[in-house]
N, C-alpha and C positions, 0 to 999 in steps of 0.2 A: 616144406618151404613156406615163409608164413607169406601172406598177403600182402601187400603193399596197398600205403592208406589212398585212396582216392577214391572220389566221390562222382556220379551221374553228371553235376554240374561239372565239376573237373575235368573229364572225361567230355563233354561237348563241347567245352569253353576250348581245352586245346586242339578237338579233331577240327572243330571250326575255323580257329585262326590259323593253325598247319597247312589250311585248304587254301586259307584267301592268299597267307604269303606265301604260296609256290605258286598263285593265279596272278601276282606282280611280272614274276618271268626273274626276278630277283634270286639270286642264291643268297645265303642265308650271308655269309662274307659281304657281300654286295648291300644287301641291306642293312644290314649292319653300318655300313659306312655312310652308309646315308644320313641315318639312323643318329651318329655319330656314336655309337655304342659299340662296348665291347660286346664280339659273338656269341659268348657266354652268357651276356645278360640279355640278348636275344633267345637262344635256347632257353632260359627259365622262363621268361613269360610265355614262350609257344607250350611249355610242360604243364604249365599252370601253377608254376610255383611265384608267382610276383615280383616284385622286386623294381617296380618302377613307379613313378607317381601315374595318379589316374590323366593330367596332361601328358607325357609321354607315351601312355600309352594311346590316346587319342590321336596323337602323332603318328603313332606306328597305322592305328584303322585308317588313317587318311592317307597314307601311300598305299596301304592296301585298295583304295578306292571304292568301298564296301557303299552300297544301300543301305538309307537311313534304319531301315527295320534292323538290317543286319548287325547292323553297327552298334543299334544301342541295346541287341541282345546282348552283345559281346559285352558291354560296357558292364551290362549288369550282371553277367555272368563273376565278369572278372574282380568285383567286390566280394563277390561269396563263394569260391572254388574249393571250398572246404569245408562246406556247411553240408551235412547230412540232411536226408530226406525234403523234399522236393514236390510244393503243391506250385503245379502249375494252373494258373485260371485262365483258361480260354476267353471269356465274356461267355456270347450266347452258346457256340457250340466250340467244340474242339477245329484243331487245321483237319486241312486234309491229310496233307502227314504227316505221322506220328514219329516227329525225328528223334525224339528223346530216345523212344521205344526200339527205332527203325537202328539207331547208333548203338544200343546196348546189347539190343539182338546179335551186329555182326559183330561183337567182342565177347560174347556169348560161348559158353560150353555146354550149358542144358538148360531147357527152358521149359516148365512143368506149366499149362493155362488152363482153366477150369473156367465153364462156362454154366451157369443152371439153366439159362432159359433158352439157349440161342447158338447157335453155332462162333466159335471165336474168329475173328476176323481174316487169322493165317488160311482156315478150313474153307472159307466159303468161296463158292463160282461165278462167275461175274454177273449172270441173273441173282441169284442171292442178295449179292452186293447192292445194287442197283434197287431192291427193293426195299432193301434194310434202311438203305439210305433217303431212299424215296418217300419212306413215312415217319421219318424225323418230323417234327413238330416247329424245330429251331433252324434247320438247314436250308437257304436258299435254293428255292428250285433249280436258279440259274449255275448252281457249281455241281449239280448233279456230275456231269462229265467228268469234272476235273476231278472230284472226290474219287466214282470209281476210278478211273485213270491212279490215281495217287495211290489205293487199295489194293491192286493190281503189283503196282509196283513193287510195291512191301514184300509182296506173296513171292512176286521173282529174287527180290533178292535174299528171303528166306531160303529159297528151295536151293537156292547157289550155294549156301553153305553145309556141303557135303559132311562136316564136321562135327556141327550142331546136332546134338540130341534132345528131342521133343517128346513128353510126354502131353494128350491131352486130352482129359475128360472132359465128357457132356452128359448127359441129363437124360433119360428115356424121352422127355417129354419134348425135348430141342428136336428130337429125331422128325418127330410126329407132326412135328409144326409146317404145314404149308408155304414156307415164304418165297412168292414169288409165282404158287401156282404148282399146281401137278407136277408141270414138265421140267419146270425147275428143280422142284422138290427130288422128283427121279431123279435131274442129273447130279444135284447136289451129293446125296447118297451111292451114287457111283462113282464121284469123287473120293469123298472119305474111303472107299473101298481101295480107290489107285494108290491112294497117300497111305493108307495102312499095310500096305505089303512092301514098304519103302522100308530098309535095313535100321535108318535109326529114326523113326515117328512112328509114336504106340498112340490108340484110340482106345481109350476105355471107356463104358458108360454105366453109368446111377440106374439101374433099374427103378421104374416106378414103386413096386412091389418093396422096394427097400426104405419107403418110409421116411420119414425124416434123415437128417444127415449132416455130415460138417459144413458142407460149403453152400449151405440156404444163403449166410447174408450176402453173397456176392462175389461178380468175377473178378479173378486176378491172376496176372503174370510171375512167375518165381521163377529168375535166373541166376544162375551161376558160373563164373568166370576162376579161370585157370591161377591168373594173378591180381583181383578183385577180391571185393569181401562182396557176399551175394542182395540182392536187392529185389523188392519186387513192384509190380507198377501195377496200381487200381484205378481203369477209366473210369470218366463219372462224366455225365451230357454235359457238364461246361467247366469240367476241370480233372487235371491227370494228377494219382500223388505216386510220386517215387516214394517207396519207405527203404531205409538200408541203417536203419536203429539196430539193433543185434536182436536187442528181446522181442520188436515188430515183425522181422525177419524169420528168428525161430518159431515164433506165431504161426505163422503163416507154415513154417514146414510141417508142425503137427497137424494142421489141415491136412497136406496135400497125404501124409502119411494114413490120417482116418477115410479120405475120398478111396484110396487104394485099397485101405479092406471092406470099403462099400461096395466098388463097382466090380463089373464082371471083369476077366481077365483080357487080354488081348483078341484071343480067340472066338471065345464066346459073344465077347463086341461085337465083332465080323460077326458074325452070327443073326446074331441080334437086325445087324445095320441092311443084312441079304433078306431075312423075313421082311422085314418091314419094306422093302423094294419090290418083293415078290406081291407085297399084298396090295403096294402100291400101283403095280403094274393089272395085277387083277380086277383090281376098281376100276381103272383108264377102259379096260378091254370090255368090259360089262356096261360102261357107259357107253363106250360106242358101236355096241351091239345093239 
């Protein structure tokens, strides 16, 4: 069945205004007649397919009674709902959430994330987090909270989709990394252990010993959807890009395809991820002897 064309803006542009006109208490008839519009040309601008002037539809966000922010995401959404690939510039750093991400995730069928240096943001524990976030460069101290809190959330509404199949490599060297401290470090890695015996999320990792490899230049998200064409998302400290170009796309599959005959297999991951906790736990006990 082939795909149906729509794009990451498309796809937030109408979960977005879907949300705010059922937050009116309006049914779609009802607004409409407000509206003075036929219901028909209401359903295509909630689809994203247009078909009003940009004063009309500015009509519609003001019965919706949207937040200036909100409003004129919408606004700029709704010029481009059909425009492929997607930099978004944060300024100094990224939000706290990742809606673009957090939206394509629950439309998601598989989601393949490679990480080289660092555990990916689904994987880590709320000390993790906290630390990760704590030595930003650009991040106010003051939203420490709110960012974990936001982080957090992502991770529950991940794990909610019983559905979603996750592949996702990391790096020997991410293992190794300290972040957050010993005790951290321990529970982080008995994490990955809980979430790798989970039916549909695989852990695989890069050995050191394996030398160079595909995915040196950097991390990235690769999802795919049931009735989408697939996409993948490259954070960057003060800007996110959606790419969903076809030849950008298959780019990125040949990676995820060379990372697969790099790393160990599932098993031997575990493996891997239990040594390193055993040796970790050896060190704690000798230190405080």
């Amino acid at each position: 069945m082939p795909k149906r064309f729509s794009t990451a803006k498309g796809r937030e542009f109408g979960a977005s205004l879907r949300e705010a006109i059922k937050n009116t208490g309006y049914t779609s008839r009802e607004l409409a007649e407000v509206l003075d519009w036929d219901e028909s040309k209401l359903s295509n601008v909630a689809n994203g397919k247009g078909g009003v002037a940009e004063v009309d539809f500015a009509v519609l966000l003001g019965i919706c009674r949207l937040d200036a922010v909100e409003r004129r995401h919408l606004q700029r959404l709704y010029l481009a709902t059909g425009e492929r690939n997607w930099l978004q510039q944060h300024g100094a750093c990224p939000p706290a959430y990742p809606r673009t991400l957090a939206e394509s995730l629950a439309m998601a069928d598989t989601a393949i994330t490679w990480h080289p240096h660092g555990f990916p943001a689904l994987l880590q524990v709320s000390g993790h987090v906290r630390a990760e976030i704590a030595s930003s460069s650009t991040i106010p101290r003051q939203e420490l909270d709110d960012r974990i809190a936001a982080r957090l959330k992502l991770q529950e509404q991940w794990l909610q989709r019983y559905n979603l199949t996750c592949m996702f490599y990391l790096h020997e060297l991410a293992l190794a990394l300290p972040v957050g401290g010993d005790d951290v470090h321990a529970e982080q890695l008995h994490h990955l252990l809980q979430l790798a015996v989970r039916p549909r999320i695989s852990i695989r990792i890069i050995p050191t010993a394996f030398g160079a490899h595909a995915g040196m230049r950097g991390p990235f998200t690769r999802l795919t959807f049931n009735d989408h064409e697939p996409l993948v998302c490259v954070e960057n400290e003060n800007s996110t890009l959606f790419l969903e170009d076809k030849a950008a796309v298959e780019g990125y599959g040949k990676v995820v395809q060379a990372l697969g005959r790099s790393s160990l297999d599932c098993e031997e991951s575990k493996a891997m991820i239990v040594k390193l906790g055993e040796r970790l736990s050896a060190r704690s006990m000798s230190a405080d002897g």
